[in-house]
N, C-alpha and C positions, 0 to 999 in steps of 0.2 A: 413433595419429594422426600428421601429415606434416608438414612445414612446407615452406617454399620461399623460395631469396635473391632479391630483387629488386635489377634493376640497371637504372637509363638511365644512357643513355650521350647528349650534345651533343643533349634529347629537345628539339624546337622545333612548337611549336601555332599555328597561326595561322586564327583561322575568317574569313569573308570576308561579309560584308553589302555586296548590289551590288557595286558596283567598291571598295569599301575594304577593304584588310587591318587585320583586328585581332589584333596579336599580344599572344597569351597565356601562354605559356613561348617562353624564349629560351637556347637552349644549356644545357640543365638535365642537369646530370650527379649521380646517385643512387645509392648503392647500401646495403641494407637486409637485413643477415646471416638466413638460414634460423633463425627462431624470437627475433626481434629484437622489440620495440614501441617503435613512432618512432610519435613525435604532430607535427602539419604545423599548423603556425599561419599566422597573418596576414593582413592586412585585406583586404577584403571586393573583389574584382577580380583577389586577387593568382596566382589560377593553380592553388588546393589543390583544389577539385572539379575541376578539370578534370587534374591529375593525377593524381587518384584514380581517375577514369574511364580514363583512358590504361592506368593498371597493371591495372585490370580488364577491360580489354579492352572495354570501352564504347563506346568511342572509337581514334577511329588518332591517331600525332603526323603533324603534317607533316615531319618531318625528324627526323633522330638513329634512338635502335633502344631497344627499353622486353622487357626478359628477365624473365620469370619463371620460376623454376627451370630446364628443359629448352625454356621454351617460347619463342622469338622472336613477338611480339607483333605486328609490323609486318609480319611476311611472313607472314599467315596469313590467309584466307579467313574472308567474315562467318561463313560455316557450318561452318569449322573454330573460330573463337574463339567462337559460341554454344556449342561443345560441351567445348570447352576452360573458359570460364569455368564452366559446370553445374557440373564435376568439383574444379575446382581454388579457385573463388573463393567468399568468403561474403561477402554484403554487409548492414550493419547502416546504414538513414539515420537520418537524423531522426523524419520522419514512418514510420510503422510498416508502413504497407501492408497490414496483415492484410485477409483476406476476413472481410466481418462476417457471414456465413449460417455460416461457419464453425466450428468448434470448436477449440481452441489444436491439440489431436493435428491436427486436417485440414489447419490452415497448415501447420506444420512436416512434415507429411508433404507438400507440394506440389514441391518439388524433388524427391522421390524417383522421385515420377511420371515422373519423365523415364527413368528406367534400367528395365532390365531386372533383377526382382525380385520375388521374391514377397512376397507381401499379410503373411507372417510375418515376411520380414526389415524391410520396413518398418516393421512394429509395434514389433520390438524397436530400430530405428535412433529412429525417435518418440520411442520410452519413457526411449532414454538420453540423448537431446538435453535433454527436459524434465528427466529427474534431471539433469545434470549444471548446466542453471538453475533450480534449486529451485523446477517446477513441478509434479513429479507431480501434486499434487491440484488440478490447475486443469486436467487433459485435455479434460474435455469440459465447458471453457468457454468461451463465446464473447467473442470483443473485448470487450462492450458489458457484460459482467460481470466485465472484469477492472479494477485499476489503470492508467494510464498505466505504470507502472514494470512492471509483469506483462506488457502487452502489448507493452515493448520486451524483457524476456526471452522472451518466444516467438518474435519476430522475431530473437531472436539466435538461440536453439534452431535456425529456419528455415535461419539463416546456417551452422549447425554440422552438421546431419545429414546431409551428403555425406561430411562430414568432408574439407573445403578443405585446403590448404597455407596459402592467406592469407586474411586477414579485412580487411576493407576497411570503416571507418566512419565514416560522414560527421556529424559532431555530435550524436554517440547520444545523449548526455543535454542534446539542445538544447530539447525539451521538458518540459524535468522538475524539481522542483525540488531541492533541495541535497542532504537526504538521499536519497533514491530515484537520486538522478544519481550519490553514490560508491559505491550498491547496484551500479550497473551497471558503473560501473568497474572495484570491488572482479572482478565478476564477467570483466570483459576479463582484468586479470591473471591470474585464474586461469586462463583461456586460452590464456593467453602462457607462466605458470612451470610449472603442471601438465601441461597436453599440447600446450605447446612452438610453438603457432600463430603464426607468423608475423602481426604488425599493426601496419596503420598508420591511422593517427586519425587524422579535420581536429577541428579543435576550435579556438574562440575565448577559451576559458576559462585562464587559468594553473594552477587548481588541477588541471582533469582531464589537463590536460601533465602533470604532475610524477608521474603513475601510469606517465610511458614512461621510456625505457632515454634513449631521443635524442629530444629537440627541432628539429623542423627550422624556419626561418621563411621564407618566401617574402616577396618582393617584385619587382610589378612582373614576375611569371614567372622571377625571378632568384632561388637559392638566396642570403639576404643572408648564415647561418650557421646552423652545426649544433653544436648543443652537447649535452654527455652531462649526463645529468641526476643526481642525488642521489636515485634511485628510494623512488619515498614507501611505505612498509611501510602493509600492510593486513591485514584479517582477513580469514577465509573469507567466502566469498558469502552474504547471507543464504538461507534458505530461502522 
């Protein structure tokens, strides 16, 4: 598995409703070592979804330049960074997205569908996404027979069976409650120490910061400081 640095450089976002500019990042300089977990806090306006969208190619900055590993962000064509983010990006939200006619194996195999591949490597790419979130024995189960905490690991599996360089997630355990929310945590770390994935969290919580390497805090679109953190020790992921 891959990881990849991220760097902005002087990133500036401004969206425009009628004639008013609303700016959302302002001269935002980043940068986020290959196989790093930085968690992005700060209150609710301050610019962490919408940098999270910028690093995943979601979105363009108005200004400045956003790298991910080899790839320049800003100079790339909608139809180059749909095919760049397939490859390179996993994204984990809040809400889970699954297809509910589906079965866990048919979500997490939906990314795959995009490459050229047989119907056997996708099987085995499925089966290790799910082992590696302690879901083997929930394949051929649907959303509406899982846990909330089950259906945010299948959407992580979803996020992991390209095998990305970077994970990108936006208030994973925003719906979850306390235990179920460090299952998932526990389960990012291992992401990050065991096959080395590159991630960056928003999150509102101080506990689920203290699972990253680095704290970042926004305000205002302005990096206010980045502090290294006291990395909280955990157990393996449940199964």
């Amino acid at each position: 598995m891959s990881a990849a640095e991220i760097e902005c450089i002087d990133v500036r976002k401004v969206y425009r409703k009628d004639r008013i500019a609303i700016p959302v990042l302002d001269g935002l300089n980043l940068r986020i070592a290959a196989g790093e977990f930085v968690t992005l806090m700060g209150p609710s306006g301050s610019g962490k979804s919408t940098l999270l969208h910028l690093i995943g190619g979601l979105d363009s900055p108005t200004g400045g330049s956003v790298r991910v590993g080899d790839a320049q962000l800003e100079r790339m064509s909608e139809r180059e960074l749909t095919a760049w983010r397939s490859r390179h990006v996993g994204f984990i939200f809040q809400m889970y997205h699954l297809v509910p006619v589906l079965t866990a194996a048919q979500n997490v195999e939906l990314p795959l569908l995009l490459f050229k591949m047989s119907a056997a490597e996708r099987r085995e790419r499925v089966a290790t996404a799910l082992k590696i979130v302690g879901l083997s024995d929930r394949t051929d189960h649907r959303p509406n027979q899982l846990s909330g905490g089950q259906e945010q690991r299948v959407a992580i599996a979803r996020a992991l069976v390209t095998d990305p360089d970077v994970i990108l997630a936006d208030e994973p355990t925003g719906d979850l409650d306390a235990r179920t929310s460090e299952e998932i945590l526990t389960l990012l770390n291992l992401l990050n120490t065991e096959f080395g994935k590159t991630i960056l969290m928003v999150t509102h919580d101080p506990k689920a910061a203290a699972h990253g390497q680095r704290t970042i805090h926004l305000e205002k679109g302005v990096l206010e400081r980045d502090e290294v953190m006291p990395r909280k020790t955990v157990a393996a992921a449940s199964a």
